[in-house]
C-alpha positions in Angstrom: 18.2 -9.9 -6.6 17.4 -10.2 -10.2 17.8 -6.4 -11.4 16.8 -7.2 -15.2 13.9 -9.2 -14.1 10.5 -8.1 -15.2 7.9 -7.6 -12.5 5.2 -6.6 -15.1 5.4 -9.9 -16.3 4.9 -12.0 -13.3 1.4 -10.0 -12.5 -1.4 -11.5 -14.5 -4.6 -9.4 -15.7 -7.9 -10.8 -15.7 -10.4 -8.8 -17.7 -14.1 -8.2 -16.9 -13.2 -8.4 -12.8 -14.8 -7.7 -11.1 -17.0 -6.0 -13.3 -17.4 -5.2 -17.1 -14.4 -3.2 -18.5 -12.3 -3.3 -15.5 -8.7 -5.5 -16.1 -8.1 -6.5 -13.1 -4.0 -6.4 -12.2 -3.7 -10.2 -10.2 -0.4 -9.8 -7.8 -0.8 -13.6 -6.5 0.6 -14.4 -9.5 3.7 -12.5 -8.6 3.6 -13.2 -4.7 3.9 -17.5 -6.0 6.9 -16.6 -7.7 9.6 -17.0 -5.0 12.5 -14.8 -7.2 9.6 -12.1 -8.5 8.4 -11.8 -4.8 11.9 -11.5 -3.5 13.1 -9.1 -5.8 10.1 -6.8 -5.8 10.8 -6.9 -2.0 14.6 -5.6 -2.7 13.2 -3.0 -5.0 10.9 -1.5 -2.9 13.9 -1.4 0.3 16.1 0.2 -2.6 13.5 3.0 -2.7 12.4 3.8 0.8 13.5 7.1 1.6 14.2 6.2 5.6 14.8 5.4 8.5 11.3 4.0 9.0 9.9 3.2 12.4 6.6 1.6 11.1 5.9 -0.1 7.9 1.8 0.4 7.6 0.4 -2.4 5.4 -3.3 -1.5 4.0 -5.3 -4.7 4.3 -5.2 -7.5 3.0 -2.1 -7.9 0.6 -0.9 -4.6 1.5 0.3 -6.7 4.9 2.7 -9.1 2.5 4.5 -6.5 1.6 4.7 -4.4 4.9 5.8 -7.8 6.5 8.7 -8.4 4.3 9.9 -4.6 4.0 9.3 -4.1 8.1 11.8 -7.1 8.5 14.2 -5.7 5.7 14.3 -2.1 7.4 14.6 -3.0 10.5 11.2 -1.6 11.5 7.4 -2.7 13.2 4.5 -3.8 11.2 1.1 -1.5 11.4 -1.8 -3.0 10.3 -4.6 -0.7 8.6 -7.7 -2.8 8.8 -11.3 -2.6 8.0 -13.8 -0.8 10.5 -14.4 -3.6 13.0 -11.7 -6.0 12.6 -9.6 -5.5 15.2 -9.5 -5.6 19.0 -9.5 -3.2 21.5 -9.4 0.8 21.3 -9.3 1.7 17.5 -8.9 5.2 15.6 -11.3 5.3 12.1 -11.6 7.1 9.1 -14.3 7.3 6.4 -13.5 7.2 3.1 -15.7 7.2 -0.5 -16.2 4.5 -2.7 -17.8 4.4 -6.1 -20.9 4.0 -4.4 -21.3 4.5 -0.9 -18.5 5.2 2.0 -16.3 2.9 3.7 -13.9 2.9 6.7 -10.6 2.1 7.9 -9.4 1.6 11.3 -6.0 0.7 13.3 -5.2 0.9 16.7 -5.2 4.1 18.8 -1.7 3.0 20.8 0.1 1.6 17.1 2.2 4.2 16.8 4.0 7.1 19.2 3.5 10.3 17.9 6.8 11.5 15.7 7.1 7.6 14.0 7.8 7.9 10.5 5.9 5.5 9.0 6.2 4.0 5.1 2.6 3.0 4.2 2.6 0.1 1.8 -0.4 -1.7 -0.3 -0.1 -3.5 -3.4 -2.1 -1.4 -5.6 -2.8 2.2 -6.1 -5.8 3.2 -8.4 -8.2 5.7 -7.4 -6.3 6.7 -4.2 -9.4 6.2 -1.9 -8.0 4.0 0.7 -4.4 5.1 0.7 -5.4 8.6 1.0 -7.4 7.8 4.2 -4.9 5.6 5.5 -2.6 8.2 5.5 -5.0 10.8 7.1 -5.9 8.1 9.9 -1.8 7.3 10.6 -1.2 11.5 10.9 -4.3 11.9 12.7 -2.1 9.4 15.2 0.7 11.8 15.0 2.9 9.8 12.8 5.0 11.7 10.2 4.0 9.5 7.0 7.4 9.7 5.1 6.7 7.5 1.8 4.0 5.5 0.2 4.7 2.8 -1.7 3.0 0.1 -4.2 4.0 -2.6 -6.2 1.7 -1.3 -9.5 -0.1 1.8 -10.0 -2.6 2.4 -12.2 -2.0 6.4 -13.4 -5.1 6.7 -15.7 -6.9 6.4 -12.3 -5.3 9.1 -10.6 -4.4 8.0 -6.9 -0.8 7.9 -6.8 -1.0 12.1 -8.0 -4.0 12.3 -5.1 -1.4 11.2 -2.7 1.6 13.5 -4.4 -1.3 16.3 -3.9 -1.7 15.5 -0.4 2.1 16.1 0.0 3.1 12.6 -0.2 6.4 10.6 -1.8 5.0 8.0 -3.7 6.7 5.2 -5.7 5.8 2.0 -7.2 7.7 -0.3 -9.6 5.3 -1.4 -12.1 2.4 0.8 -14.1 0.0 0.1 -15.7 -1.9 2.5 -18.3 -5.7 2.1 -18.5 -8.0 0.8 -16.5 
């Protein structure tokens, strides 16, 4: 792992997407980079605060990173989906978007009740979907020890939703302003 390496770097913003105002914080850019992916990967293990049963990956890249840390700590892969997208008997929660509601769904059997669960996406802004994420995996009965993200956005306020909601949240890059 390249400790001095900077992640910042590697992530490229693209302003005006997908709307106006909005600079957009592009992790492909990062994921391409086999050294910037690996070492983010080693970052995040450093601080996961374990053991973990589950890593819970928020679709879509949210499931990178949850693949790569499940296999790194040794534990499964939940996948937190979109209303409708996967098969058989699912659990669901609502959540609000800037205009309008949306939901998120996993499956009722992904996790026993007690797992302790690291819930992973690559991106915190607003909190919306991690918040109900996290509602949806304790709803299950899993004890949701950690959530983690490769960059937050502070000025939007979701990673101190999810410290208000009693969560341990980390990421390794910010990013002030929208």
């Amino acid at each position: 792992m390249n400790t001095g390496l900077d992640l910042a770097a590697l992530i490229r913003t693209i302003p005006d997407f997908p709307k106006p105002g909005v600079l957009f914080r592009d992790v492909t850019t990062l994921l391409l980079d086999p050294q910037g992916f690996a070492t983010a990967i080693e970052r995040m293990v450093a601080a996961t605060v374990g053991p973990v049963d589950l890593v819970a990956g928020v679709e879509a890249r949210g499931f990178v990173f949850a693949a790569a840390l499940a296999l790194r700590l040794n534990a499964g892969v939940l996948l937190i989906r979109k209303d409708g997208k996967l098969p058989g008997a699912t659990i669901a929660e609502e959540y609000a978007l800037e205009y309008g509601e949306d939901r998120i769904a996993m499956h009722a059997d992904a996790c026993a009740p007690g797992a302790r669960v690291l819930l992973v996406d690559d991106l915190i802004a607003t909190g919306g979907t991690a918040r109900a994420a996290a509602r949806l995996l304790r709803r299950a009965g899993a004890t949701v020890i950690q959530a983690q993200f490769l960059v937050d956005l502070p000025d939007l306020g979701g990673a101190d939703a999810l410290r208000a909601d009693g969560l341990n949240v980390s990421a390794l890059v910010s990013f002030p302003g929208h």
